[in-house]
ZADO-1210 file (C-alpha; in nm, 4 decimals, padded with zeros to 6 digits):
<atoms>
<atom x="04.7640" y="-00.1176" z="-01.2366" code="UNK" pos="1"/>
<atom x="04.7339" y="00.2022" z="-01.4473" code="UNK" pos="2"/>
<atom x="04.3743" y="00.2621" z="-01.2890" code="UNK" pos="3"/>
<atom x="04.4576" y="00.1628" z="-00.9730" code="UNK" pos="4"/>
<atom x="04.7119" y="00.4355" z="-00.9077" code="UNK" pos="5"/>
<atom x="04.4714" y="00.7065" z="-01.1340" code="UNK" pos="6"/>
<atom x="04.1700" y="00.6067" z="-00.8212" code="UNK" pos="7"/>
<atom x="04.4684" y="00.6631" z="-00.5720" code="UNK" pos="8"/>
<atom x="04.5726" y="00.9922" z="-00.6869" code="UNK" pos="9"/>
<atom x="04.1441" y="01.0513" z="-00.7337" code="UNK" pos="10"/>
<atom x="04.1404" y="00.9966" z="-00.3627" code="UNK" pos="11"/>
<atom x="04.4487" y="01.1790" z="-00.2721" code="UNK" pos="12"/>
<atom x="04.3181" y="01.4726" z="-00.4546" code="UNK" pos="13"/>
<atom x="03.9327" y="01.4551" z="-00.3134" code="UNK" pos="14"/>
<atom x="04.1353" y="01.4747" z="00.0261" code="UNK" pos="15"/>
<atom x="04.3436" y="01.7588" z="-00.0688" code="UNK" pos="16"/>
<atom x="04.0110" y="01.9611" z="-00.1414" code="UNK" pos="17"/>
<atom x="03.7967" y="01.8540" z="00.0823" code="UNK" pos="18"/>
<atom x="04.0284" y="01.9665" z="00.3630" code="UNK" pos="19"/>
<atom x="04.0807" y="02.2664" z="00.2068" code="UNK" pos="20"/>
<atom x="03.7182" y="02.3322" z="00.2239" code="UNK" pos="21"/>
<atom x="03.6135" y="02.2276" z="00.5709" code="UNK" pos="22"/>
<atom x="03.9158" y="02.3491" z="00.7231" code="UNK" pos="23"/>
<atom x="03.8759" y="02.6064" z="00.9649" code="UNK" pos="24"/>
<atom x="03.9125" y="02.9496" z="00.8929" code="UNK" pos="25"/>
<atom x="04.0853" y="03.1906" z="01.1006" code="UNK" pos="26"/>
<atom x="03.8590" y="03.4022" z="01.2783" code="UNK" pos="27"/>
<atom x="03.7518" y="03.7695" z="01.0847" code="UNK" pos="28"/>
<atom x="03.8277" y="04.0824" z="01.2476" code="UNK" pos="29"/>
<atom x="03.5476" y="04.2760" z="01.4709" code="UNK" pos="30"/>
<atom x="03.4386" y="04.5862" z="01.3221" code="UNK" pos="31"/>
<atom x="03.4288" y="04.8249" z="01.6468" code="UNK" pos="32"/>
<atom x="03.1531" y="05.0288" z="01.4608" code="UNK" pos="33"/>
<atom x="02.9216" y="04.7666" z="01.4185" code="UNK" pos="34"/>
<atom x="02.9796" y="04.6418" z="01.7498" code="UNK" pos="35"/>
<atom x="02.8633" y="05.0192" z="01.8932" code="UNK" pos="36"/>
<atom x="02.5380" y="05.0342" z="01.6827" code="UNK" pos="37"/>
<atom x="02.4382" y="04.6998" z="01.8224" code="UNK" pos="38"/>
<atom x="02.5242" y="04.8310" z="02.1409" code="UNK" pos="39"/>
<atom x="02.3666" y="05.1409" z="02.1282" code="UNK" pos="40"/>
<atom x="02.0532" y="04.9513" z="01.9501" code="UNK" pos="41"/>
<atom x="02.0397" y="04.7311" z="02.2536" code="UNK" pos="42"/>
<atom x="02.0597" y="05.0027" z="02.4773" code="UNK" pos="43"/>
<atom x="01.7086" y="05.1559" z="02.3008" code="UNK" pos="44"/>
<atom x="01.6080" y="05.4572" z="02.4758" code="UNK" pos="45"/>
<atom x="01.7745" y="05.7432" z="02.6853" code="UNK" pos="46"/>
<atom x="01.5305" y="05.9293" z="02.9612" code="UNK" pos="47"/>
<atom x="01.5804" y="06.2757" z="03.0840" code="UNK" pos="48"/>
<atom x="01.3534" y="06.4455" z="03.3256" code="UNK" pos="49"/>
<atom x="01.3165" y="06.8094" z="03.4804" code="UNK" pos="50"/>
<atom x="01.0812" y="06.8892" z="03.8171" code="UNK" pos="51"/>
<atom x="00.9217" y="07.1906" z="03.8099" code="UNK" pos="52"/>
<atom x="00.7221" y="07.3729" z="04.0852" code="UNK" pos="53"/>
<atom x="00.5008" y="07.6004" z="03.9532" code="UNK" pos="54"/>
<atom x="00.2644" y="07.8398" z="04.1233" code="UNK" pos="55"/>
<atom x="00.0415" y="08.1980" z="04.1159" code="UNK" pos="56"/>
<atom x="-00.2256" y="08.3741" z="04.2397" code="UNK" pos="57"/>
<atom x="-00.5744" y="08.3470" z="04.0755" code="UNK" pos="58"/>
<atom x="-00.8296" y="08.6516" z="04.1357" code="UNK" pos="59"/>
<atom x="-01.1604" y="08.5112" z="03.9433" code="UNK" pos="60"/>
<atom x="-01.4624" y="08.6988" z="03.9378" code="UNK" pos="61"/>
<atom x="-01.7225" y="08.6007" z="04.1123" code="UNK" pos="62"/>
<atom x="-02.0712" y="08.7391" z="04.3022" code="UNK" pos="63"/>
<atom x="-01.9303" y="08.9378" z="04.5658" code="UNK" pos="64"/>
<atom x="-01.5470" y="09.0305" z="04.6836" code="UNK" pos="65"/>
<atom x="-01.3674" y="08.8735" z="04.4495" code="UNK" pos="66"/>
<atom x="-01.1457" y="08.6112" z="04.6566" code="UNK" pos="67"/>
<atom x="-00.7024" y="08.5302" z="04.5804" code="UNK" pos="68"/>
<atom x="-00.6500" y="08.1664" z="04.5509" code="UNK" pos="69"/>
<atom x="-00.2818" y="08.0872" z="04.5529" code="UNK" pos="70"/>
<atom x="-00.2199" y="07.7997" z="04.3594" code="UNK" pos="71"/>
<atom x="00.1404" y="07.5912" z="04.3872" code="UNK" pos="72"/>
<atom x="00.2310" y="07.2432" z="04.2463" code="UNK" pos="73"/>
<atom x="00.4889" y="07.0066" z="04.0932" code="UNK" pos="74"/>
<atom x="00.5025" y="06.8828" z="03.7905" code="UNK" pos="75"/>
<atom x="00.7572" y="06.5946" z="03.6405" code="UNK" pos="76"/>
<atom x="00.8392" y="06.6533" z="03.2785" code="UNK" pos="77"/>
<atom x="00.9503" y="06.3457" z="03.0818" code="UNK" pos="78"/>
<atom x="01.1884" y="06.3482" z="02.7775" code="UNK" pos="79"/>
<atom x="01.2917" y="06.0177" z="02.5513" code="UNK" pos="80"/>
<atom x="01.5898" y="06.0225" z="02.3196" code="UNK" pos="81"/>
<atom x="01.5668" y="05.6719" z="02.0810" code="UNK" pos="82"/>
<atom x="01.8633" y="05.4982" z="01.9856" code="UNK" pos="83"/>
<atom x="01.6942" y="05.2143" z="01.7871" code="UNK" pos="84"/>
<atom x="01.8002" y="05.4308" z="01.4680" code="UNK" pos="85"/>
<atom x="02.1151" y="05.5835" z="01.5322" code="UNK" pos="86"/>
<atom x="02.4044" y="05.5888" z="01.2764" code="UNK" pos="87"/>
<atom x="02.7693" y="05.5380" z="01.3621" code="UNK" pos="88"/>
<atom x="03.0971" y="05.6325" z="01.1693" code="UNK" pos="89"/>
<atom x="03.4601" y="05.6493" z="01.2316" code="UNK" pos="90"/>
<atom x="03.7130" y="05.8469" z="01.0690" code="UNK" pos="91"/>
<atom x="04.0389" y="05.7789" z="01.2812" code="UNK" pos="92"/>
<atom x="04.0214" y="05.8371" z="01.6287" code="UNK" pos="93"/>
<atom x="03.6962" y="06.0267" z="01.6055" code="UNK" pos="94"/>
<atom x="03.3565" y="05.8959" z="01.6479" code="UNK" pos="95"/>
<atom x="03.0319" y="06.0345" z="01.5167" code="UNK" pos="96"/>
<atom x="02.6834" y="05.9309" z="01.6302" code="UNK" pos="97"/>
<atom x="02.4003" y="06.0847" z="01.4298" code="UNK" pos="98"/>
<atom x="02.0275" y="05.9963" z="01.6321" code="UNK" pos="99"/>
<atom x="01.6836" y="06.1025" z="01.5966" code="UNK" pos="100"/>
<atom x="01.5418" y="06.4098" z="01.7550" code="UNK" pos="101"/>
<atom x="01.4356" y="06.4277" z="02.1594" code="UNK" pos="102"/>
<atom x="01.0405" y="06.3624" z="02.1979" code="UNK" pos="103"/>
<atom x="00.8347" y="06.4695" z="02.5170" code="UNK" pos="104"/>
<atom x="00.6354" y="06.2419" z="02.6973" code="UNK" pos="105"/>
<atom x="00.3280" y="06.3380" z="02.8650" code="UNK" pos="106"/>
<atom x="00.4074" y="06.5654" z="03.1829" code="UNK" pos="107"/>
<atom x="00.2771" y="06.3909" z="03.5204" code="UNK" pos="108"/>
<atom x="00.0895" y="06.6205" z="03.7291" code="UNK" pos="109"/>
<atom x="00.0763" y="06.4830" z="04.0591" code="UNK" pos="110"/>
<atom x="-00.2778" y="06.6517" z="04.1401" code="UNK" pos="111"/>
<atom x="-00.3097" y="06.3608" z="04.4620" code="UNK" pos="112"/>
<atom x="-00.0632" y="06.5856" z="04.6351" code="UNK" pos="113"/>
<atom x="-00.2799" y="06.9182" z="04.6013" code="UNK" pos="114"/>
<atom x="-00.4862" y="07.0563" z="04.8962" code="UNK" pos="115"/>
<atom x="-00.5773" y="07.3518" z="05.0367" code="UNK" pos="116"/>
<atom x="-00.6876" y="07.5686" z="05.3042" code="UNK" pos="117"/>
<atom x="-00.9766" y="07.8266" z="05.2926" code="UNK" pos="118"/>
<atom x="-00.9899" y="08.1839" z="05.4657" code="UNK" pos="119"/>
<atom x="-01.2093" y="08.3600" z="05.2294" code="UNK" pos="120"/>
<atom x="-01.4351" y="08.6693" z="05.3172" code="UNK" pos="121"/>
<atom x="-01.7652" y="08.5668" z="05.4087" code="UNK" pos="122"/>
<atom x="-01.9220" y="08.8705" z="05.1721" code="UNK" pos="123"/>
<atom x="-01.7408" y="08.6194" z="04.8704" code="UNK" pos="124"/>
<atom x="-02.0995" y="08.4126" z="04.7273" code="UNK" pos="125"/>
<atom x="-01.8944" y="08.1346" z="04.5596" code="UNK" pos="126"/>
<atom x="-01.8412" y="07.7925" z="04.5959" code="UNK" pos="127"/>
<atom x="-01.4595" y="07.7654" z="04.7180" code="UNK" pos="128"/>
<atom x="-01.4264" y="07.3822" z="04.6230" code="UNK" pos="129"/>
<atom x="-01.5451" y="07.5098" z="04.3067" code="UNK" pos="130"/>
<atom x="-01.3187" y="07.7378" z="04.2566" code="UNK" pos="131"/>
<atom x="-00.9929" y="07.5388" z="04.3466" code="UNK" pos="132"/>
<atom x="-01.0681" y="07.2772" z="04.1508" code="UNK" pos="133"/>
<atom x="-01.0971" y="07.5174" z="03.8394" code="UNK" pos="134"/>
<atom x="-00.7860" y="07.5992" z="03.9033" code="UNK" pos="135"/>
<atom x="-00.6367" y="07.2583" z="03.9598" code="UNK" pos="136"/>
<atom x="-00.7908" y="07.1633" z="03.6152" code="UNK" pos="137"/>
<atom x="-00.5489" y="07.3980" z="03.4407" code="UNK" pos="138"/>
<atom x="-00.2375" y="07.1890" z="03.5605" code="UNK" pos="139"/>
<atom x="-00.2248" y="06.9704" z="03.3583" code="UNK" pos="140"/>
<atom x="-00.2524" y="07.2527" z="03.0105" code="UNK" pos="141"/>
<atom x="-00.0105" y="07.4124" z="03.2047" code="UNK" pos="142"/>
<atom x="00.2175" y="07.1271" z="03.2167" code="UNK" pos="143"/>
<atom x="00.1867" y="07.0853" z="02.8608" code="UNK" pos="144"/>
<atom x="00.3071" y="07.3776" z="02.7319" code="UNK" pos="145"/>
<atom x="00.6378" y="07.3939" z="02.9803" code="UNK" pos="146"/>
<atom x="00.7031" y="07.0831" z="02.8235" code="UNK" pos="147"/>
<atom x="00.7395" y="07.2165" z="02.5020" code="UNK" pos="148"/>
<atom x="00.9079" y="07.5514" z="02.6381" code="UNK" pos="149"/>
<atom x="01.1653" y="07.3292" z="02.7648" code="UNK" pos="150"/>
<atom x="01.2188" y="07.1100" z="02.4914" code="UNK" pos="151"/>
<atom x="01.2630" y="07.4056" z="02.2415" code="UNK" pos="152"/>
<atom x="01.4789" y="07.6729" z="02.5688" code="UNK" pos="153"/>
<atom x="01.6732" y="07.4501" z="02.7858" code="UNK" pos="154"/>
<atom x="02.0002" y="07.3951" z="02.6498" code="UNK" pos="155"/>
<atom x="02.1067" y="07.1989" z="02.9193" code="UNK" pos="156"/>
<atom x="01.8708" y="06.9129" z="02.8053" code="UNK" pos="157"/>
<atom x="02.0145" y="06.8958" z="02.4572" code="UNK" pos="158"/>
<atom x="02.3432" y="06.8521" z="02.6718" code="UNK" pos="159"/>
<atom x="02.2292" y="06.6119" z="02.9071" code="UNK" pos="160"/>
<atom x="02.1692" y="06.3537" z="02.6165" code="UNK" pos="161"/>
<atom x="02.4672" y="06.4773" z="02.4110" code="UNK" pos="162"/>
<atom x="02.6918" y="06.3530" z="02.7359" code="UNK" pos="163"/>
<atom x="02.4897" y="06.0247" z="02.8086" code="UNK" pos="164"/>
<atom x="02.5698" y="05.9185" z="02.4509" code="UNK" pos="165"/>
<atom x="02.9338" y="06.0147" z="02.4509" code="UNK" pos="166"/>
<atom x="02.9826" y="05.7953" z="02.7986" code="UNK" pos="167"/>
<atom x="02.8156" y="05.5302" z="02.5976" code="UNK" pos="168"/>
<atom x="03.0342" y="05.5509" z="02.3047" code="UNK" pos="169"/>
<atom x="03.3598" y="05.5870" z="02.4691" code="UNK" pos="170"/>
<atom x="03.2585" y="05.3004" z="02.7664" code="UNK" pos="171"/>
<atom x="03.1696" y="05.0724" z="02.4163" code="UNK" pos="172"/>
<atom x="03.4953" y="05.1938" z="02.2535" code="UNK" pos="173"/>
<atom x="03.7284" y="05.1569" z="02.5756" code="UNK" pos="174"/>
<atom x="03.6181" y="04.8197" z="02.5658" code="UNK" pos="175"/>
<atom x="03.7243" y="04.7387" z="02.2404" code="UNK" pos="176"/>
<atom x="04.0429" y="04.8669" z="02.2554" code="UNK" pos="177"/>
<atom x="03.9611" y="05.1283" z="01.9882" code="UNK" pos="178"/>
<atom x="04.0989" y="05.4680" z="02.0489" code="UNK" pos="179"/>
<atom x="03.8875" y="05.7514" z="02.0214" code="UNK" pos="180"/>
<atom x="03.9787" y="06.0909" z="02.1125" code="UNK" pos="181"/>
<atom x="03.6730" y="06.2831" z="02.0493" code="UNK" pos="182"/>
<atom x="03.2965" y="06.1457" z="02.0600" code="UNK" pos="183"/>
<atom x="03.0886" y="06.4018" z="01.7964" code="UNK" pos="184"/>
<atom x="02.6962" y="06.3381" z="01.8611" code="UNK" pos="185"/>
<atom x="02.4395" y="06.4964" z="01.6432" code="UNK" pos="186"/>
<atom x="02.0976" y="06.5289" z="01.7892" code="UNK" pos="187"/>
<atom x="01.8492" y="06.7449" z="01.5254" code="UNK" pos="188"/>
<atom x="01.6503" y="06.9818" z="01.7123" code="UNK" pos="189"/>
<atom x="01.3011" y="06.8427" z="01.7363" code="UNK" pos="190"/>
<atom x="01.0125" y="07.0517" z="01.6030" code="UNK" pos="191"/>
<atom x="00.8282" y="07.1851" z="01.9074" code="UNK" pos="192"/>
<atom x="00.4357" y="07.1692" z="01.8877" code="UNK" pos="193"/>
<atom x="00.3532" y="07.4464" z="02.0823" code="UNK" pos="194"/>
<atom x="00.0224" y="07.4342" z="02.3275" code="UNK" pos="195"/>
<atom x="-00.2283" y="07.7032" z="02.4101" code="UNK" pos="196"/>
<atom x="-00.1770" y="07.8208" z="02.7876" code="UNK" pos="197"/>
<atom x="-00.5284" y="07.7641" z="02.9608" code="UNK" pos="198"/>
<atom x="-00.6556" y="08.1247" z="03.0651" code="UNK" pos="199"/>
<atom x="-00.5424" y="08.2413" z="03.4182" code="UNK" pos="200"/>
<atom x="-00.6968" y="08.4694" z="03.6014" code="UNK" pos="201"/>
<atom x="-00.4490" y="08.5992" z="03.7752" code="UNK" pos="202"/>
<atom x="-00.4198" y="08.8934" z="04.0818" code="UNK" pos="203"/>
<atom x="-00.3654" y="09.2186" z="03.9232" code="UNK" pos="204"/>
<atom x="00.0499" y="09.3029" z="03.8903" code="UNK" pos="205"/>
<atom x="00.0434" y="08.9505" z="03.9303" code="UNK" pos="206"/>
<atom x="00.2925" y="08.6762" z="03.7366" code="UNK" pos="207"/>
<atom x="00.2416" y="08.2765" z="03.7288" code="UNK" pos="208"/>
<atom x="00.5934" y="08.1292" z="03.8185" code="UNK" pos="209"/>
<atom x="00.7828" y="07.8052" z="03.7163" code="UNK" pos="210"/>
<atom x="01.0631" y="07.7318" z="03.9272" code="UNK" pos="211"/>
<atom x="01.0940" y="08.1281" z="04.0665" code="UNK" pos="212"/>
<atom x="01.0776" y="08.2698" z="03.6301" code="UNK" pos="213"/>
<atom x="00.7873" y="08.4370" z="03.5444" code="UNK" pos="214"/>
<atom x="00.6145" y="08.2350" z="03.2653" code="UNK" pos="215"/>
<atom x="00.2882" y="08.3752" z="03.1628" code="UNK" pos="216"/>
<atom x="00.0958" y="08.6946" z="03.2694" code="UNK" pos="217"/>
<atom x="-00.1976" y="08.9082" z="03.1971" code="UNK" pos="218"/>
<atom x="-00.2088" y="09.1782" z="02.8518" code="UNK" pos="219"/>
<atom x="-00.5568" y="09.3341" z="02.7591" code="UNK" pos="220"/>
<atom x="-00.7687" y="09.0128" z="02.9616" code="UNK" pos="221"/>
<atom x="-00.5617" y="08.7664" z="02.7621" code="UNK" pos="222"/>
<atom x="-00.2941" y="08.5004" z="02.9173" code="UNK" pos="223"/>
<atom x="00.0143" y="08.5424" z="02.7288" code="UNK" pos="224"/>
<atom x="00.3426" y="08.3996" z="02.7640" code="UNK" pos="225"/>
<atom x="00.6602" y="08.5018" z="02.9018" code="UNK" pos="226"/>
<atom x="00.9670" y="08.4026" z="02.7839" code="UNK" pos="227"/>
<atom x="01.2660" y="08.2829" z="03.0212" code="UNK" pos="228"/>
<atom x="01.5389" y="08.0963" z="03.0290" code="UNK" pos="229"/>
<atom x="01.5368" y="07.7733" z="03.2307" code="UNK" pos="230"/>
<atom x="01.8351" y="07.7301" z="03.4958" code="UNK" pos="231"/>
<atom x="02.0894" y="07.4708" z="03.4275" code="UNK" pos="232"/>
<atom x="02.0111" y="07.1675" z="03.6174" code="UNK" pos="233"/>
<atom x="02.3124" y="07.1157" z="03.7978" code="UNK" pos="234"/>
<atom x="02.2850" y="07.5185" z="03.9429" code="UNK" pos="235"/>
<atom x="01.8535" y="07.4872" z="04.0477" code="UNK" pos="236"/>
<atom x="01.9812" y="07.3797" z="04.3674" code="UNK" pos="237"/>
<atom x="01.6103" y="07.3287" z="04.5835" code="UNK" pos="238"/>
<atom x="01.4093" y="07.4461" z="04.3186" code="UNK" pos="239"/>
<atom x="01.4895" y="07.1075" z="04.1161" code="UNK" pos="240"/>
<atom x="01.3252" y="06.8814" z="04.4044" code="UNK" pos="241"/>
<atom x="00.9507" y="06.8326" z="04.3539" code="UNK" pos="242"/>
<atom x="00.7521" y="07.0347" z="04.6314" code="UNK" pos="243"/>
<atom x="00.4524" y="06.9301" z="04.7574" code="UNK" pos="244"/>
<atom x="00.0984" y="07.1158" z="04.6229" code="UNK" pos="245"/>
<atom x="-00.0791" y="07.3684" z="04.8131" code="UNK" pos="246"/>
<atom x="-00.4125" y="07.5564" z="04.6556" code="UNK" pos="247"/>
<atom x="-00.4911" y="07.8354" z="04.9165" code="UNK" pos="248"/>
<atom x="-00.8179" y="08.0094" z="04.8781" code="UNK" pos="249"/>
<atom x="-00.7206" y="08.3295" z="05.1353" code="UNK" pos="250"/>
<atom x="-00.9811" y="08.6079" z="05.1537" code="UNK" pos="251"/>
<atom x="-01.0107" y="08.9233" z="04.8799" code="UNK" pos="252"/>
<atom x="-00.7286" y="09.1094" z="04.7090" code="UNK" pos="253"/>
<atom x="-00.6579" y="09.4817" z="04.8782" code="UNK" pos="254"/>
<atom x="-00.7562" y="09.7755" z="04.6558" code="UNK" pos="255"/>
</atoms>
């Protein structure tokens, strides 16, 4: 008998624990932090772009009157901000985001879209294919180093991403029923690797022109930059759509 109730109380007690270990546990709280760096992992990669229309007049020397070619094309810069690192903290009802810098992408210079049209003086001994296409081949340089001037002069691109990320955070944050009064996002500035402007030949008093701003002219016979600052997105009005190419080849420049 004395056994007998020691293997019932064994089995009472091997309940007791049992239960107590595969009995459900209550559910752990969600940390909203965590939940936003998933989020924003998942989300990957922010894009930005600006259109550009650039154009100038080219006065190359060749046998002969030396012939104006107006250039004038657009160009599609492409900027990536990556998420896949970012870092999230919460102090209160504010939220910082910390990311990695903004990278370019390579421009797209839609050179399918260029033509042009050719009035030249028939005492010019040159090739006018030839010579537009010279041109056209400097697009794509050209395109290069806005990219950069861009990345490293508009502040309105820094901005663009800032607010993109904030809407994320405080769309993730609504959400979760988290209050959050102020989204702080920290976006390094990038370093800038800054490309040589292919040499333009441009028309004497002459400037080459992105978007209406004077970016490069002629010192001494060399191309050389000129600085400008880029107009706010929101205020380029018809500059910002992308116009279609023209390369005009129209007869010599007046003395």
């Amino acid at each position: 008998m004395k056994y007998l109730v020691i293997a019932v109380l064994a089995l009472v007690l091997g309940g007791l624990i049992g239960r107590a270990i595969w009995k459900e546990k209550p559910p752990q709280p969600v940390d909203p932090v965590q939940v936003i760096v998933t989020q924003l992992k998942t989300h990957a990669i922010i894009e930005h772009e600006r259109q550009l229309a650039i154009w100038y007049r080219a006065c190359p020397s060749v046998i002969g009157k030396t012939p104006q070619i107006f250039i004038a094309w657009p160009a599609k810069l492409s900027y990536e901000l990556e998420l896949g690192d970012a870092q999230v903290t919460r102090s209160g009802s504010v939220i910082k985001v910390h990311t990695s810098a903004i990278h370019a992408d390579e421009p797209s210079v839609p050179t399918d879209f260029m033509d042009y049209l050719s009035t030249k003086s028939i005492f010019t001994f040159a090739n006018e294919e030839q010579l537009v296409n010279h041109e056209i081949g400097k697009a794509s340089p050209i395109a290069r180093y806005l990219t950069s001037y861009f990345l490293a002069n508009d502040p309105s691109l820094h901005g663009d991403f800032t607010g993109e990320v904030q809407g994320l955070v405080q769309h993730l944050a609504s959400a979760l029923d988290v209050k959050v009064t102020e989204v702080d996002v920290d976006i390094p500035t990038p370093p800038v690797n800054w490309p040589k402007l292919p040499k333009l030949e441009l028309c004497e008093g002459s400037m080459a022109s992105v978007n209406g701003l004077p970016f490069a002219k002629i010192e001494s016979g060399y191309t050389v930059p000129v600085r400008f600052k880029p107009t706010p997105v929101g205020q380029q009005g018809a500059a910002q759509e992308a116009p279609k190419g023209i390369a005009s080849l129209y007869g010599a420049p007046k003395k």
